[in-house]
PAZAPA-4460 file (N, C-alpha, C; in steps of 0.05 Angstrom, whole numbers, plus 32768, in hexadecimal, padded with zeros to 4 digits):
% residues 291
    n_x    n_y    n_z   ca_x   ca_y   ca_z    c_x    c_y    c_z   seq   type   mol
   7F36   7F03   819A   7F2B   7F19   81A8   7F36   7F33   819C     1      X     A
   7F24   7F4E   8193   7F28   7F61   8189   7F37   7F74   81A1     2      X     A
   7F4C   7F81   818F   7F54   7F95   81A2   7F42   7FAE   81A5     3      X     A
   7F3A   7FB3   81BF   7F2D   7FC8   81C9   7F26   7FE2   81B6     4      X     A
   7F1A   7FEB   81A9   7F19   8009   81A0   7F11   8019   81BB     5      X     A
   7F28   802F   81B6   7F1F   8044   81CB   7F1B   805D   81C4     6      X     A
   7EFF   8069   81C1   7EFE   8085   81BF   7EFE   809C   81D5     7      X     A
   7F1C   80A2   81D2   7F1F   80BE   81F0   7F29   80D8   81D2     8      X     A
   7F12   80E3   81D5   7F14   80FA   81C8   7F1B   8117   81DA     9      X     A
   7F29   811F   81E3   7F2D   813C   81F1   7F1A   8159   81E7    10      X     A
   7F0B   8163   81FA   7F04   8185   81F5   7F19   8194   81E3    11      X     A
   7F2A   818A   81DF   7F3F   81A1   81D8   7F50   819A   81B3    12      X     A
   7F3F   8176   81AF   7F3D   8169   8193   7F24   816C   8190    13      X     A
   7F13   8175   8199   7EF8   817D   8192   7EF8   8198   8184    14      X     A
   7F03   81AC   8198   7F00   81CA   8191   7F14   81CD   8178    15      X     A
   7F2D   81C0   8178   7F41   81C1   8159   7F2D   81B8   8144    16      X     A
   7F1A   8197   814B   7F0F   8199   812A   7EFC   81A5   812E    17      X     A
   7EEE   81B3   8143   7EDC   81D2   8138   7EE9   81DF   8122    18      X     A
   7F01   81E7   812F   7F10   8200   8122   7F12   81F9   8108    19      X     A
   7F1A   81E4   80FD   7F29   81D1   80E4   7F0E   81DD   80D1    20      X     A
   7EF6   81C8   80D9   7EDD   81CB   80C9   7ED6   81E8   80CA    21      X     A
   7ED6   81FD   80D6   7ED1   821C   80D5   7EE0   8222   80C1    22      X     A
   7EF9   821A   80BF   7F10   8227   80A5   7F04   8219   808A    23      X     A
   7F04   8204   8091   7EFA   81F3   8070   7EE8   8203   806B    24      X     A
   7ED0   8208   8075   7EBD   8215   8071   7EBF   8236   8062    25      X     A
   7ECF   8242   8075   7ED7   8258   806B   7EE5   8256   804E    26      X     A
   7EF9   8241   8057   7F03   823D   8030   7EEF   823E   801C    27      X     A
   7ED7   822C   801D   7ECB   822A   800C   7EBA   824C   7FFF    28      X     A
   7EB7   824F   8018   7EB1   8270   800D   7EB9   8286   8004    29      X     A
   7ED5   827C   8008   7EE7   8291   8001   7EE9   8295   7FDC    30      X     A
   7EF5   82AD   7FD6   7EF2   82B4   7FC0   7F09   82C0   7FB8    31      X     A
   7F19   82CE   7FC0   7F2E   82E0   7FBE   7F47   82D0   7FCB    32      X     A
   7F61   82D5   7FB6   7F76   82C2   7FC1   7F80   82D2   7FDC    33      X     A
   7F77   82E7   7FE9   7F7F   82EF   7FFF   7F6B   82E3   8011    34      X     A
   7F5A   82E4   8015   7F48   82CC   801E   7F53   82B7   802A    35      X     A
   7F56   82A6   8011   7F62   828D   8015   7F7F   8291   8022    36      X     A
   7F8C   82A1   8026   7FAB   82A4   802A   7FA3   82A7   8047    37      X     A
   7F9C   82B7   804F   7F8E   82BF   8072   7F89   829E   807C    38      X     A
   7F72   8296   8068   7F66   8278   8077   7F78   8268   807B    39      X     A
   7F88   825D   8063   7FA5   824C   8067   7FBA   8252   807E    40      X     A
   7FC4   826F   808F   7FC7   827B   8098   7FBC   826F   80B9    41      X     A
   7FA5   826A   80B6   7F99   826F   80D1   7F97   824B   80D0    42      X     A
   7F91   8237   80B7   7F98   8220   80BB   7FB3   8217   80C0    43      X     A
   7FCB   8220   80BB   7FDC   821F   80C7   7FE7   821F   80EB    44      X     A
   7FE0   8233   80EE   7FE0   8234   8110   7FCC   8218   8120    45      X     A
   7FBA   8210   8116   7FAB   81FE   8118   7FBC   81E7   8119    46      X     A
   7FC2   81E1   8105   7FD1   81C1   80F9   7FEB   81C6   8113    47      X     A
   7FFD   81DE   8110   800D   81DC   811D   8004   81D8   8142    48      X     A
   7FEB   81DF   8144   7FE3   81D0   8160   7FE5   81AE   815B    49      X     A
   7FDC   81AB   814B   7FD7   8189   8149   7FED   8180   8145    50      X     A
   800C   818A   8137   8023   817D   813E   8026   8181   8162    51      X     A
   8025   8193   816C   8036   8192   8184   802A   817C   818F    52      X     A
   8008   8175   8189   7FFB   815B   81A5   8008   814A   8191    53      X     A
   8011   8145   8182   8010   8126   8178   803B   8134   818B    54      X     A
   8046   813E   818C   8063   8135   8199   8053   813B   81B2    55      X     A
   8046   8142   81BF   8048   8149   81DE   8032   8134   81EB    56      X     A
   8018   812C   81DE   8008   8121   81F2   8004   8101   81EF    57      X     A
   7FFD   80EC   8202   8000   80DA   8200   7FFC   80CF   81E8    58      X     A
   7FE6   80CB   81D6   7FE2   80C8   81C4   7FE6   80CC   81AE    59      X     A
   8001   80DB   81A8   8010   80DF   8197   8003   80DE   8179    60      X     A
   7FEA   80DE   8177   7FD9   80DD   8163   7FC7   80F9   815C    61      X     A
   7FBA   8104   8141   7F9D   8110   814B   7F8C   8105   8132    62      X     A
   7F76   8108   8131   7F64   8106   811D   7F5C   811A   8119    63      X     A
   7F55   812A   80FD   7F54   8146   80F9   7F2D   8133   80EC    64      X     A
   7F15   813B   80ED   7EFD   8130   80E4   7EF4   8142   80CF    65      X     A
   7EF4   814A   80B5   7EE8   815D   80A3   7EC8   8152   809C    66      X     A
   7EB6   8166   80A8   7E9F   8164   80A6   7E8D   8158   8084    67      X     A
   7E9B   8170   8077   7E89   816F   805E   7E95   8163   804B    68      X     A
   7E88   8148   8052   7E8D   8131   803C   7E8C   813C   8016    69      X     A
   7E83   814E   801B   7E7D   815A   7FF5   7E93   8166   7FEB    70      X     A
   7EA8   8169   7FFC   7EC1   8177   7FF8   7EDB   816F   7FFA    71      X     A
   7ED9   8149   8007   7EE9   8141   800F   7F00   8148   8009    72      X     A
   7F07   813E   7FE6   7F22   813D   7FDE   7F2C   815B   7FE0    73      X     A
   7F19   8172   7FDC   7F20   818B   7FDB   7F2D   8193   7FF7    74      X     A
   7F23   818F   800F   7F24   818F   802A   7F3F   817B   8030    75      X     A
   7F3E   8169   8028   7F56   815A   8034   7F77   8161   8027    76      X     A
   7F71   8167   8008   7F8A   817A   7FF9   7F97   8196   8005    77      X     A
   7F7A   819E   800A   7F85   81B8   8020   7F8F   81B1   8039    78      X     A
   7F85   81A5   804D   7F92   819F   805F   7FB1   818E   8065    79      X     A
   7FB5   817E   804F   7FCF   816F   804E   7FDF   818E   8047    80      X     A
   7FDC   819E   803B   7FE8   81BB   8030   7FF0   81CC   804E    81      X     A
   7FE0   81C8   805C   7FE6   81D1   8070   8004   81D3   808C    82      X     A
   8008   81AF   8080   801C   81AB   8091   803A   81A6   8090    83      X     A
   8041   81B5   8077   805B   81C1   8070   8062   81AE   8058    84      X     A
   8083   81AA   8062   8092   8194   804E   8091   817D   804D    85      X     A
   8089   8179   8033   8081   8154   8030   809D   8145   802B    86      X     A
   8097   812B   802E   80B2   8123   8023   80B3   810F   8017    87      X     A
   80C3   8103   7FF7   80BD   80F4   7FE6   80BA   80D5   7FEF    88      X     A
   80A8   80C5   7FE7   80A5   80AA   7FF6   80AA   808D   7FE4    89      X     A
   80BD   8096   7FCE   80C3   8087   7FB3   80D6   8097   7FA3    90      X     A
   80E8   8088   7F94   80F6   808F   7F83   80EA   80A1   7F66    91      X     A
   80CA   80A8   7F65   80C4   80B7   7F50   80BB   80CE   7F63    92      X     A
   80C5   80D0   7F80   80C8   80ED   7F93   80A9   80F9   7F8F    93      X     A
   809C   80DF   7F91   807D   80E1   7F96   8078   80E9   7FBC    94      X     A
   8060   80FE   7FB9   8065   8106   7FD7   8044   8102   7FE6    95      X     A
   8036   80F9   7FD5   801F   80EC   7FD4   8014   80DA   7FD2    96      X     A
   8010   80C1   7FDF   800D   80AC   7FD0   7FEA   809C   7FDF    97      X     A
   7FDE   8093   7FCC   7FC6   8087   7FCF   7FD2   8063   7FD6    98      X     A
   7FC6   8062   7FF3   7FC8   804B   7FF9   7FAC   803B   7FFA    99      X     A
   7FAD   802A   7FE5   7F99   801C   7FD4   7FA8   8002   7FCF   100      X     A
   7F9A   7FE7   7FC8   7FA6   7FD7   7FC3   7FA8   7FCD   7F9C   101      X     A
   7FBC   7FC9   7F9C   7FC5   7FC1   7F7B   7FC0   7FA3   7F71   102      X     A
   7FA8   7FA2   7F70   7FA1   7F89   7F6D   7FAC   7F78   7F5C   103      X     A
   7FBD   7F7F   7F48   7FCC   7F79   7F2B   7FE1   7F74   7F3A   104      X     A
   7FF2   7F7F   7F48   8008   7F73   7F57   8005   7F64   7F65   105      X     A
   7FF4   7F66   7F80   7FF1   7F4F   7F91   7FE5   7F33   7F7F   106      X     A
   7FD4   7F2D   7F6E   7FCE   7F15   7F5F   7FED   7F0F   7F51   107      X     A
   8002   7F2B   7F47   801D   7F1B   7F3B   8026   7F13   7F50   108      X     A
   802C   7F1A   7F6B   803E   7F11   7F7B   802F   7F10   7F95   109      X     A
   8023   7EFD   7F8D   8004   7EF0   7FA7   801E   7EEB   7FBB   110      X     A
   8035   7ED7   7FB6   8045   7EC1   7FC9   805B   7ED3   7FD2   111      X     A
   805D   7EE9   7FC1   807E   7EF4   7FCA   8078   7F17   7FCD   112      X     A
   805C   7F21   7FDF   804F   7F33   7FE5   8064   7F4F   7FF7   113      X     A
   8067   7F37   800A   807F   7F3F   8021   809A   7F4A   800E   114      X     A
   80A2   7F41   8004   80BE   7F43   7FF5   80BA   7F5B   7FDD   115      X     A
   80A8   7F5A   7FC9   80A5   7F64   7FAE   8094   7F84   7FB7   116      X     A
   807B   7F87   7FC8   8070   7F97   7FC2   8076   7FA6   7FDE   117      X     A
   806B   7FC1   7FD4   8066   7FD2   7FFF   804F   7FD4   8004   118      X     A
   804F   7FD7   8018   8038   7FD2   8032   801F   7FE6   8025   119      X     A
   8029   7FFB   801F   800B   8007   8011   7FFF   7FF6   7FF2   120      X     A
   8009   7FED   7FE2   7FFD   7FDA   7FD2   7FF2   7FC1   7FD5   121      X     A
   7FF0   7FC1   7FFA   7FE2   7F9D   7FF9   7FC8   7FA8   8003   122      X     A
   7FB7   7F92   800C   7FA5   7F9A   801E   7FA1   7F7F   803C   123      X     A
   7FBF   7F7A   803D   7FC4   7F71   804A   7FCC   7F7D   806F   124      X     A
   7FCB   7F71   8085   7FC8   7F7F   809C   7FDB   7F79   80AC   125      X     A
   7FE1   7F7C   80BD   7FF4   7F76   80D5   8010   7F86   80CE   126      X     A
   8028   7F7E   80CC   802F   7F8D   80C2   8042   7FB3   80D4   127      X     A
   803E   7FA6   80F2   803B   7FBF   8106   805A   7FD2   80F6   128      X     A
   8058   7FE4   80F8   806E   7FF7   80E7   806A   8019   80ED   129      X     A
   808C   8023   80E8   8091   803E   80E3   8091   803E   80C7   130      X     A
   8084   805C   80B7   8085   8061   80A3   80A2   8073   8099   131      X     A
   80A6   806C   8078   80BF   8073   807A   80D9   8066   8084   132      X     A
   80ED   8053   808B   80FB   8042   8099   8111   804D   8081   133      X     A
   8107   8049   805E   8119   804B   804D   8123   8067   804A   134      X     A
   8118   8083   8065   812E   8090   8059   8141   809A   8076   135      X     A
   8159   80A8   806F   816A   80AA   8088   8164   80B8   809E   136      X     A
   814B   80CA   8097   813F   80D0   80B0   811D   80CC   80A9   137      X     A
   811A   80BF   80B9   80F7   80BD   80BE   80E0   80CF   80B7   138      X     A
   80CF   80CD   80AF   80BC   80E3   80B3   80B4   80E3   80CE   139      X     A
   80AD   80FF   80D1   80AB   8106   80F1   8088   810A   80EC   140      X     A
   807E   810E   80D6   805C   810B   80DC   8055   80FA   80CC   141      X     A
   8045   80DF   80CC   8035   80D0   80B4   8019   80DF   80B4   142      X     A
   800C   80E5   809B   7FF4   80ED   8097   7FE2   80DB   808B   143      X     A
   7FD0   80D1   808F   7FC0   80C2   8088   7FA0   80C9   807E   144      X     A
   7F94   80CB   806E   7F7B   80D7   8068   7F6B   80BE   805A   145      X     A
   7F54   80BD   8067   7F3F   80AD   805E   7F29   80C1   8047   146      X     A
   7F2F   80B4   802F   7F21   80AE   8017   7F05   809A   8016   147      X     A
   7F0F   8089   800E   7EFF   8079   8013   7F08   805D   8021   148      X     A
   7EF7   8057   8041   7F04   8042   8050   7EE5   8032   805D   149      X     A
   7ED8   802F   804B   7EC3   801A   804F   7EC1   7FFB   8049   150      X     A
   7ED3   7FF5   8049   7ED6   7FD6   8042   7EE5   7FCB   8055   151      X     A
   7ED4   7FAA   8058   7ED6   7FA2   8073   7EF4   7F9E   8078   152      X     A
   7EEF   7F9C   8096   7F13   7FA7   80A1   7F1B   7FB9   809E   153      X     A
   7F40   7FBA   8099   7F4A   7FDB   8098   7F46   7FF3   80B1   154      X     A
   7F46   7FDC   80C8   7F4A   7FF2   80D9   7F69   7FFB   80DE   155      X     A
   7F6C   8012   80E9   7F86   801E   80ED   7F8D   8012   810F   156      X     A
   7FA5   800C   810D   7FA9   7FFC   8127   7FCD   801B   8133   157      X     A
   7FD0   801C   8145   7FE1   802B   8155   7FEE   8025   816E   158      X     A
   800C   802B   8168   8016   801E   8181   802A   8031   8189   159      X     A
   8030   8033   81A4   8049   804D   81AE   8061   8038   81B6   160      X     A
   8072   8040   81A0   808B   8032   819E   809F   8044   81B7   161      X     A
   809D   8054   81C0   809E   8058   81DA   80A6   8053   81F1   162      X     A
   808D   804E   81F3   807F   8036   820F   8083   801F   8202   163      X     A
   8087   8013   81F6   809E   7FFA   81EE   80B9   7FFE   81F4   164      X     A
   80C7   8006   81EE   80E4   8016   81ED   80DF   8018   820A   165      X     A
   80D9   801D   821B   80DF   802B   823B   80CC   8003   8247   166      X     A
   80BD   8001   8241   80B8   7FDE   8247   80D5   7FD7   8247   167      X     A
   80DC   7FD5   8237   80F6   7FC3   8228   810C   7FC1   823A   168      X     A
   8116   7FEB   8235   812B   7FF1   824C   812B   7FE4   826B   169      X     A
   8110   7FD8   8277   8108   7FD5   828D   810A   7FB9   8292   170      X     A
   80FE   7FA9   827B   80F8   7F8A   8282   810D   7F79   8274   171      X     A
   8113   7F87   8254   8126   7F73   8240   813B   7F86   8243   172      X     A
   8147   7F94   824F   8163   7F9F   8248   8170   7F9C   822E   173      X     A
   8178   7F7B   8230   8189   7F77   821C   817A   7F79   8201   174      X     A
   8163   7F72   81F0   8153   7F6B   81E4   8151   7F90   81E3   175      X     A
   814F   7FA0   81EC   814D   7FBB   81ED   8163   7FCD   81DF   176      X     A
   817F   7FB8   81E9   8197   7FCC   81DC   8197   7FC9   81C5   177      X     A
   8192   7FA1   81BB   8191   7F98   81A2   8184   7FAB   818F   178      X     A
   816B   7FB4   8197   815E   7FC1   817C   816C   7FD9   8182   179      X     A
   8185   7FE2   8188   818C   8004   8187   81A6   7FFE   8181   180      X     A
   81AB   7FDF   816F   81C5   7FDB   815E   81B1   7FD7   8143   181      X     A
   81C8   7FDD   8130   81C3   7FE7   8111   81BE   7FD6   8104   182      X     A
   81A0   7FCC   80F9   8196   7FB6   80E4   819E   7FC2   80C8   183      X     A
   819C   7FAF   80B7   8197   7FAF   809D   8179   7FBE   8096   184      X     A
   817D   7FCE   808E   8158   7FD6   807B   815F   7FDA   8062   185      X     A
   814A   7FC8   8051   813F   7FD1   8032   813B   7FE9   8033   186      X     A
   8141   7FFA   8022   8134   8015   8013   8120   800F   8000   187      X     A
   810E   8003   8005   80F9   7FF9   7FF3   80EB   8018   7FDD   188      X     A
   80EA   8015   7FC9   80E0   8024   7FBC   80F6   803D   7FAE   189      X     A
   8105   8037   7FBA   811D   8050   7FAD   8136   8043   7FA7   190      X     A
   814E   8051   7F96   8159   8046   7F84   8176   8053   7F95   191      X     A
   8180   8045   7FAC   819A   8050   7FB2   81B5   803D   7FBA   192      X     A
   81C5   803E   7FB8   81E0   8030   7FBE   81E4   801B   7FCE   193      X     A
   81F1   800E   7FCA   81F1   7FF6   7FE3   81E3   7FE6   7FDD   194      X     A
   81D1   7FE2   7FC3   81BF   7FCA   7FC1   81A2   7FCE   7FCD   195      X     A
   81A6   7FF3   7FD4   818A   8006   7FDD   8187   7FF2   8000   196      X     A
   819B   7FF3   800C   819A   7FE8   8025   81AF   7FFB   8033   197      X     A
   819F   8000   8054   81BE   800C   8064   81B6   8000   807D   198      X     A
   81BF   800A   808C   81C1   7FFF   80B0   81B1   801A   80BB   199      X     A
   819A   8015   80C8   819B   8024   80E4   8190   8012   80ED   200      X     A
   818D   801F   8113   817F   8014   812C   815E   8014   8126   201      X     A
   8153   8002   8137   8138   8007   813E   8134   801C   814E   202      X     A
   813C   8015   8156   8133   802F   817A   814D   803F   8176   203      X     A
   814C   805D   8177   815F   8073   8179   8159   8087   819E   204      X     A
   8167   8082   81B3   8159   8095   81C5   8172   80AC   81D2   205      X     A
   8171   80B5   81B9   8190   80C3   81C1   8181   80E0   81D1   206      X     A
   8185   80F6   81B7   8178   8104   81C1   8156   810B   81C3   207      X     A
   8150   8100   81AF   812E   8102   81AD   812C   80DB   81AA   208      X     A
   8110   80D0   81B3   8111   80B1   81A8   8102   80B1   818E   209      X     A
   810C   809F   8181   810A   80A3   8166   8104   807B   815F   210      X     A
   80F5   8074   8154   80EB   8053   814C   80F0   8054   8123   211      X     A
   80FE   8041   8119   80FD   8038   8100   80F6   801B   8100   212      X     A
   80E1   801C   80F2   80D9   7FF2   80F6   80C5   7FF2   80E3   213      X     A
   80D0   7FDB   80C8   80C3   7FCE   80BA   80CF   7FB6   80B9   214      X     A
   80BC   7F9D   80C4   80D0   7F7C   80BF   80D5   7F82   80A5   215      X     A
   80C0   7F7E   809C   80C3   7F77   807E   80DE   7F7A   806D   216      X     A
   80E2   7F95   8073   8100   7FAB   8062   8115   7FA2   806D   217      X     A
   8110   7F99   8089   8128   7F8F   809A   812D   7F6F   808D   218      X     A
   811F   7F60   8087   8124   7F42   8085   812B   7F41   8068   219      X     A
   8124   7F4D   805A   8126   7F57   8033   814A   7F60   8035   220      X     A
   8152   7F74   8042   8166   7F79   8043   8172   7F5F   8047   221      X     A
   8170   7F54   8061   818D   7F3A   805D   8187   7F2D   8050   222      X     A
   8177   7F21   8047   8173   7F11   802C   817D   7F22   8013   223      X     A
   8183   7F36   800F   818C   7F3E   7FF4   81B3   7F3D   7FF5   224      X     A
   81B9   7F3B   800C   81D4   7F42   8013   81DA   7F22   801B   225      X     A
   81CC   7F0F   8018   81D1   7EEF   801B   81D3   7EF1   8039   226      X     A
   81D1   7EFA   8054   81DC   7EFC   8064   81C0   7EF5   807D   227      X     A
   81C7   7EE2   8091   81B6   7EDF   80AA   81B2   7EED   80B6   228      X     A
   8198   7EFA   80C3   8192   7F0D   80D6   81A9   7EF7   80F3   229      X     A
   81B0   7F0B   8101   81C1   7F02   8117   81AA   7F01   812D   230      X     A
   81B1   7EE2   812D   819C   7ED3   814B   818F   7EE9   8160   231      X     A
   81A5   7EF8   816B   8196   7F15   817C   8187   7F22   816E   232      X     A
   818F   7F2A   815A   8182   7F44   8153   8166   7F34   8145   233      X     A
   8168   7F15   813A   8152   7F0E   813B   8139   7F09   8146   234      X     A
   8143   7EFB   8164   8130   7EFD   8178   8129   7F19   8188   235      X     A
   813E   7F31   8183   8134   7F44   818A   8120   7F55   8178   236      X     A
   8112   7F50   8160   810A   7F55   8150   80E8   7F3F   815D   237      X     A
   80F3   7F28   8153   80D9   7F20   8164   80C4   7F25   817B   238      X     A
   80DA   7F32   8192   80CD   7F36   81A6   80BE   7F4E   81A1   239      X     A
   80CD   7F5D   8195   80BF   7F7F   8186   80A5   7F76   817F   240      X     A
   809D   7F64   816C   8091   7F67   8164   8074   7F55   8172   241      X     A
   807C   7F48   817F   806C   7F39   81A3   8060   7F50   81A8   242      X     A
   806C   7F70   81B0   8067   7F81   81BC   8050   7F93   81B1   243      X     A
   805E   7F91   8195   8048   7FA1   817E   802A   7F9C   8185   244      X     A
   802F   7F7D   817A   8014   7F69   8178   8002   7F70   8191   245      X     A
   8016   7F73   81A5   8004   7F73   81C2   7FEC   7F8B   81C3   246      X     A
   7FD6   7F82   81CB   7FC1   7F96   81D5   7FC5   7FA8   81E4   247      X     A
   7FDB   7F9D   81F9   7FE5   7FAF   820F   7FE7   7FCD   81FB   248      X     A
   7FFD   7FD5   81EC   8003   7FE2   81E1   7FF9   7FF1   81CE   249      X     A
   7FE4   7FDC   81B9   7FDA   7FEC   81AB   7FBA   7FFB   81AB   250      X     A
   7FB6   8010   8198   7F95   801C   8196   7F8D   8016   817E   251      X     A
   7F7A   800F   8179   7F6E   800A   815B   7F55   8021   815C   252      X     A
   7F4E   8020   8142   7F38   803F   812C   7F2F   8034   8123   253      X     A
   7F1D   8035   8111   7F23   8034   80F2   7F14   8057   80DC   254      X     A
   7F28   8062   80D6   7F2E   807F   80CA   7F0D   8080   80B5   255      X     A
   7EF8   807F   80B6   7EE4   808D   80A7   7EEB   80A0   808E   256      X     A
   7EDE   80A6   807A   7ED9   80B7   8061   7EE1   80CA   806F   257      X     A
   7EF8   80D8   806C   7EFB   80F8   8078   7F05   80F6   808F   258      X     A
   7F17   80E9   809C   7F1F   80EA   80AE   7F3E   80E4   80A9   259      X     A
   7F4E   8104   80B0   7F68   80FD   80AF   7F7D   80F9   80CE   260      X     A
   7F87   80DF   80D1   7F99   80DC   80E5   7FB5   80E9   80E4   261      X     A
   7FC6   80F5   80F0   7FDE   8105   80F0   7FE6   80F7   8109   262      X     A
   8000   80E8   8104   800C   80D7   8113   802A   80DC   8121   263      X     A
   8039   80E1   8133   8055   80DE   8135   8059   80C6   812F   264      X     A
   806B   80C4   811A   807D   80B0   810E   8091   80AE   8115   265      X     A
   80A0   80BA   812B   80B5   80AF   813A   80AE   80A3   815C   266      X     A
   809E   80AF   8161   8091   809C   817C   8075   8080   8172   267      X     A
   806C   8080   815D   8055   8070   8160   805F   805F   8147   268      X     A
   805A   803F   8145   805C   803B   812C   803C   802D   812A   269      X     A
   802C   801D   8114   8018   8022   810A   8013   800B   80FA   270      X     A
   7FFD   7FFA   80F7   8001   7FE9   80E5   7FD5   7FEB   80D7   271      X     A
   7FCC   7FD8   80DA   7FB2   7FD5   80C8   7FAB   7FB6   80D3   272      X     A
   7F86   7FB4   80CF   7F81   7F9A   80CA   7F7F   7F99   80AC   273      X     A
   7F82   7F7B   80A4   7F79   7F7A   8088   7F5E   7F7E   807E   274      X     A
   7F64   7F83   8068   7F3F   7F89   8058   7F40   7F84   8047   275      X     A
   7F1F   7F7C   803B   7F17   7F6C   802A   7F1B   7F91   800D   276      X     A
   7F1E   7F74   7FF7   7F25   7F8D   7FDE   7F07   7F8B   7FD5   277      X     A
   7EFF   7FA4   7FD6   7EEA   7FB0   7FC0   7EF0   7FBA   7FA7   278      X     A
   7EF1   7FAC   7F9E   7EF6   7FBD   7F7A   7EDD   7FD0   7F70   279      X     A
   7EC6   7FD4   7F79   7EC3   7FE6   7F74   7EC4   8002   7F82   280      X     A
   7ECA   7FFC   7FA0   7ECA   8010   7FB1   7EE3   8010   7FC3   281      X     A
   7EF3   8007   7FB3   7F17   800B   7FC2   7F13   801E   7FE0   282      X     A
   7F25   8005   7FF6   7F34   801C   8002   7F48   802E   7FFF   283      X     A
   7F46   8048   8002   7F52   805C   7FF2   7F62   806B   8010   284      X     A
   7F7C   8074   8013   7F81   807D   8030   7F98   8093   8021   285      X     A
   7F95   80AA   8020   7FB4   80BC   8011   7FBC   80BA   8031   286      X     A
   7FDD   80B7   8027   7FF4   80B5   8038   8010   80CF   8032   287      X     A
   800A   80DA   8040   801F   80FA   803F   8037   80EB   805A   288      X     A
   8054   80F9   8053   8072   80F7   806A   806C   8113   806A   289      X     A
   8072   8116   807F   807E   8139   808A   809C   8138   8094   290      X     A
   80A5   814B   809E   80B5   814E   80B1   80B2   8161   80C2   291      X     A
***
């Protein structure tokens, strides 16, 4: 049984991508770099509305919709420009990255997928996750932009780690503290000390709540250090991820040509269904960190 898609769009994510598509528009007409400096300017105040709903309103999400498909990549470069400092997502301090699948890798390491490659080079699904885990503080926005996402499956799936975290405190206590003691995580993709492994919590709810969770980086780590995940923190990992899986919790999409999602990455984590690979019409998704 499919989990529910729900479309609750608000008057007030309606009137923002008015505004969004009025600016693109204006960009395109513009001529003079004072022009464009005013428009960037007035897209700014904009975007910075769309951070505050993704920390303040339930849905900790927005979808920004850019009308004119003839401009996409032009339209979507500007708008990722919009929302300040990026932050590098690999050791070649790449701050852009096309999440597409690498078909040359996954055929080398069909069996050892989980272990060898990351989550944006498969086109593999499930998977529920915060982006970023490998650096010491989180990205506080994931950006996501649909390129091209016509091939079957690949919907975007969403969950408020949250309302898990406050479940937890209520029904699992103990299973609750467990994930807010210090795992092992891989630094997958970057080149640092320790065998590119350190310790933090899943769940942080000190002063702001804050979620880090990839199995994957987590189970890679004790296997590189020869060492057993500890029985608690194993089954408290399991049950996390009971929670993920659950419908209760999550919303599924699937992000269209031109449709960019802007996510809190410390309250929501996020995963995908799988999809079939088109080689000639790749799913194509650019993936921006903020802070």
């Amino acid at each position: 049984m499919s989990i529910k898609k729900i479309k609750i769009v608000s008057s007030d994510e309606i009137m923002l991508n008015k505004k969004i598509n009025l600016i693109l528009r204006s960009l395109e007409k513009s001529k003079t770099s004072k022009e464009k400096k005013g428009i960037k300017l007035e897209g700014q105040k904009l975007i910075k509305k769309i951070k505050e709903k993704c920390n303040s309103s339930s849905k900790k999400y927005f979808i920004i919709k850019c009308n004119n498909k003839k401009r996409l990549l032009e339209n979507i470069k500007f708008i990722v420009s919009l929302f300040g400092k990026k932050i590098s997502q690999n050791s070649k301090k790449e701050k852009m990255l096309l999440v597409t699948p690498n078909t040359s890798l996954i055929k080398k390491f069909q069996k050892e997928m989980n272990d060898k490659l990351r989550y944006h080079q498969t086109n593999k699904g499930g998977s529920i996750h915060t982006d970023g885990p490998q650096h010491k503080d989180t990205p506080k926005f994931l950006l996501m932009a649909s390129i091209s996402n016509k091939n079957r499956g690949g919907e975007s799936i969403v969950v408020d780690g949250k309302k898990i975290f406050d479940y937890l405190r209520k029904n699992k206590p103990t299973i609750c503290k467990t994930l807010q003691e210090k795992y092992l995580f891989e630094r997958r993709g970057f080149n640092y000390s320790n065998k590119n492994i350190f310790k933090k919590p899943i769940f942080e709810n000190k002063k702001n709540f804050s979620m880090r969770y990839l199995r994957e980086y987590i189970i890679t780590a004790y296997k590189t250090v020869n060492e057993e995940i500890p029985s608690d923190k194993f089954k408290a990992m399991n049950y996390l991820d009971k929670l993920l899986y659950s419908k209760k919790f999550q919303k599924k999409f699937k992000l269209k040509e031109g449709e960019i999602v802007i996510i809190n990455n410390k309250s929501l984590a996020h995963g995908r269904t799988s999809f079939a690979i088109n080689q000639l019409k790749p799913r194509k998704i650019l993936r921006v960190w903020y802070n």
